[in-house]
C-alpha positions as CSV (number, residue, x, y, z in Angstrom):
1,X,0.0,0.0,0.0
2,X,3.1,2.6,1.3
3,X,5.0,1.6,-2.3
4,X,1.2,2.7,-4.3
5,X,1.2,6.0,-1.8
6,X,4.5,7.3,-3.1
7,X,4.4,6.1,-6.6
8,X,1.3,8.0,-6.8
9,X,3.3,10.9,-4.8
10,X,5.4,11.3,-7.8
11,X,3.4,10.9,-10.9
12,X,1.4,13.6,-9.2
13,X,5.0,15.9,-8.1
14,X,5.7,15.8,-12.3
15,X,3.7,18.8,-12.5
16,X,0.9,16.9,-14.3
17,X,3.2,16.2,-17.5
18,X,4.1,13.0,-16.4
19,X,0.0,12.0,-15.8
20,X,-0.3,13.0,-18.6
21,X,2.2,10.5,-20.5
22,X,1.3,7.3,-18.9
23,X,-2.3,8.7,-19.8
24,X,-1.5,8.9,-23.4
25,X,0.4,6.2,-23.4
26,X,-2.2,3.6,-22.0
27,X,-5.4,5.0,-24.4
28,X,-2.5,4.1,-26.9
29,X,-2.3,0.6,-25.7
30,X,-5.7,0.1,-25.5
31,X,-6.4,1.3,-29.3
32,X,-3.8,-1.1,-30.7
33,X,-5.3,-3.6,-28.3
34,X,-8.5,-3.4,-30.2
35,X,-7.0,-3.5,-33.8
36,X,-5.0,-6.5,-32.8
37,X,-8.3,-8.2,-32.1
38,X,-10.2,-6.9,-35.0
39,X,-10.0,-10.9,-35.7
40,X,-13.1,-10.9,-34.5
41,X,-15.9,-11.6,-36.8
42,X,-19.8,-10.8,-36.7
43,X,-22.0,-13.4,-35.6
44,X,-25.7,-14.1,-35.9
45,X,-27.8,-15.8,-33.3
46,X,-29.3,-19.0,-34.7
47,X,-31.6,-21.6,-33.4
48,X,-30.5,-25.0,-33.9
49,X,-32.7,-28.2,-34.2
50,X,-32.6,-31.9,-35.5
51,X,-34.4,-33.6,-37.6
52,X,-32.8,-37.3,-37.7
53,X,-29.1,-37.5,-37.4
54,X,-28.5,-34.1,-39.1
55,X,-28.1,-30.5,-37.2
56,X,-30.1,-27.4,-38.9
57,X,-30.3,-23.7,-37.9
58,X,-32.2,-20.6,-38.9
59,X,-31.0,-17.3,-37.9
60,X,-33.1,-16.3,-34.6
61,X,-34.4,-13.4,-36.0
62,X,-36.4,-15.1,-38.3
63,X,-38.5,-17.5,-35.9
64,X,-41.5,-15.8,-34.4
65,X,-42.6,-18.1,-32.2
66,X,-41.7,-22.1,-31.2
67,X,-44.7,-24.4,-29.8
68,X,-45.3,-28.1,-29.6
69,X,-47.0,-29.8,-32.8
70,X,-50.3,-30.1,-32.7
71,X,-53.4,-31.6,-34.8
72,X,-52.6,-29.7,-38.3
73,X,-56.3,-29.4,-40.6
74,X,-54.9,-31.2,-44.0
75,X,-55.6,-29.1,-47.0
76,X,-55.7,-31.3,-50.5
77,X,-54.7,-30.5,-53.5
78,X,-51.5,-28.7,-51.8
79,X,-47.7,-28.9,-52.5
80,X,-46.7,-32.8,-50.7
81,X,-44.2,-30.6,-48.5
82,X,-47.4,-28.9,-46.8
83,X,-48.2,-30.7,-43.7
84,X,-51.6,-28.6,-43.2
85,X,-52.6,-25.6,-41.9
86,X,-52.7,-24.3,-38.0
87,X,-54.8,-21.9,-36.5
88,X,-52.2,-19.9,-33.9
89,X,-54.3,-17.2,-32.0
90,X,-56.8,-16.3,-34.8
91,X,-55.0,-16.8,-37.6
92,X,-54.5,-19.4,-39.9
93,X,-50.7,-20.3,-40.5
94,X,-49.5,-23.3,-43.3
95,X,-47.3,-25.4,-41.5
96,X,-44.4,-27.4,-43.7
97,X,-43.1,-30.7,-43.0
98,X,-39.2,-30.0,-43.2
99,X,-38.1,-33.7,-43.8
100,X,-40.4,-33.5,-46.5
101,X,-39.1,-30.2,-48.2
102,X,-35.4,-31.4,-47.7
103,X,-36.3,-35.1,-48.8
104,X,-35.4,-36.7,-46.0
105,X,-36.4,-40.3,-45.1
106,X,-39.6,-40.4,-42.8
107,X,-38.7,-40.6,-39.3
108,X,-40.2,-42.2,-35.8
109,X,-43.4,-41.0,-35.4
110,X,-43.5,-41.5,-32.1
111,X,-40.9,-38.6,-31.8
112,X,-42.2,-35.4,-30.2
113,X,-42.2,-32.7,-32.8
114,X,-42.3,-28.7,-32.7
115,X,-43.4,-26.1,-35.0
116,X,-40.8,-23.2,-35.6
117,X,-43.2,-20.5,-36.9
118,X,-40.8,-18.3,-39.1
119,X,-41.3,-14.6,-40.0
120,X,-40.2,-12.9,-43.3
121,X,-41.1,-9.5,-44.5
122,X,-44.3,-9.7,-42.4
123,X,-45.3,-13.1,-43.2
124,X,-45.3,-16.3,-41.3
125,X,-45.1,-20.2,-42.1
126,X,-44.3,-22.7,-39.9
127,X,-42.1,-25.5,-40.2
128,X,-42.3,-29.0,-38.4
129,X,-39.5,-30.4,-36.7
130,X,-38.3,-32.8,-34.2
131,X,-36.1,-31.8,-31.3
132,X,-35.2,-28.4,-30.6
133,X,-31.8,-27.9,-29.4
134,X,-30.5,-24.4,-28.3
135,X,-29.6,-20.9,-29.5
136,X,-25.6,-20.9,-31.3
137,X,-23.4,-17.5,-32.5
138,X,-22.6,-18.4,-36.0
139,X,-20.3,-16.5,-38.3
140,X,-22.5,-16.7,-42.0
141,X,-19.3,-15.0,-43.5
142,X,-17.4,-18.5,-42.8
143,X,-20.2,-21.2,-44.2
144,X,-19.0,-23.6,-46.8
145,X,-21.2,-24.2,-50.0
146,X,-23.6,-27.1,-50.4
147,X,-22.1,-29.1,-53.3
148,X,-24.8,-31.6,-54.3
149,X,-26.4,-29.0,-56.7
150,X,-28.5,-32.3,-58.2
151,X,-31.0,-32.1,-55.3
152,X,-33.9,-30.0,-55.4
153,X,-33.2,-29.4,-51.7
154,X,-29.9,-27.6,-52.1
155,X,-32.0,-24.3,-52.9
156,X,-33.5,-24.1,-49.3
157,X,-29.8,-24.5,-47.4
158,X,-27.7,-21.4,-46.8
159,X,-24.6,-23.4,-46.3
160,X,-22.8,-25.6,-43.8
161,X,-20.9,-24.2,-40.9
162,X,-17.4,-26.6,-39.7
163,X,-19.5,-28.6,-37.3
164,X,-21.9,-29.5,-40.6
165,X,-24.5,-27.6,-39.3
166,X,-26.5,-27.0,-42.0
167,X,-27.8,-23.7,-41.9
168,X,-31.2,-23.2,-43.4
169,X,-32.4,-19.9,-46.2
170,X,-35.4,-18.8,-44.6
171,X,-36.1,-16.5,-47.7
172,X,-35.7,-19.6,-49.9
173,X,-38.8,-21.3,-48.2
174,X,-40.9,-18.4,-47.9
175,X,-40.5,-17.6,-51.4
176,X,-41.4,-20.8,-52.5
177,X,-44.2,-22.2,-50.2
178,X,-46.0,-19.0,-48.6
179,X,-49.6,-18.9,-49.3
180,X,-51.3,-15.6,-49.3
């Protein structure tokens, strides 16, 4: 404490120069601090989820609302990828099965599902799912292309992240399946 006393005792006998020095000289540190870590990139909250053995996200900002699947009202005559239609608080929402927009094998259905209800320029569609896992920061400036350009799929997939997440193009869907 007696050694902080007097080197305090004379930073403060330097006539205020001195102060001012180790001032400068620390906001100097600290701004080459920050450029040293402009490594860091920009990330985007995203919801992750499974459906089977595979690991899918949408960014968090386009999911409006996540609820347990219920009884959907079957509409004929519909794209196959359009499990049926809900009716959330009023308003009637089309629900899509998302193993059968990304042609995926049909899974156990005896496996609780959930209903991701996704909004996009002020509309919303819901997508069916199985197990909802947690909220990730992912960098979209790092994904990796989806080769397989042959499936139909491919469209609807923003790209993979390392961990082959497979990050999902909300717009994609919307543009494609939204029912006015």
């Amino acid at each position: 404490m007696r050694a902080s006393e007097v080197a305090l005792k004379q930073l403060s006998t330097g006539g205020g120069q001195r102060l001012d020095d180790v001032f400068r000289q620390r906001a100097e540190l600290l701004a080459t601090r920050s450029t040293r870590g402009a490594t860091r990139t920009k990330t985007t909250a995203t919801l992750t989820f499974t459906m089977g053995n595979e690991t899918y996200g949408v960014r968090l900002q386009d999911v409006a609302q996540v609820f347990a699947d219920s009884e959907l009202t079957l509409v004929r005559g519909t794209a196959v990828e359009l499990a049926g239609i809900a009716n959330l608080r009023g308003e009637v929402r089309s629900i899509l099965d998302l193993r059968l927009l990304l042609g995926l094998s049909n899974g156990d259905s005896d496996t609780r599902r959930y209903i991701l209800l996704l909004r996009h320029n002020g509309r919303q569609l819901g997508l069916r799912v199985e197990h909802i896992e947690n909220v990730r920061q992912i960098d979209f400036t790092s994904l990796n292309p989806v080769n397989d350009g042959a499936a139909q799929s491919v469209c609807y997939v923003r790209g993979l992240t390392r961990d082959k997440l497979i990050l999902l193009h909300t717009e994609e869907i919307f543009d494609r399946f939204y029912l006015r």
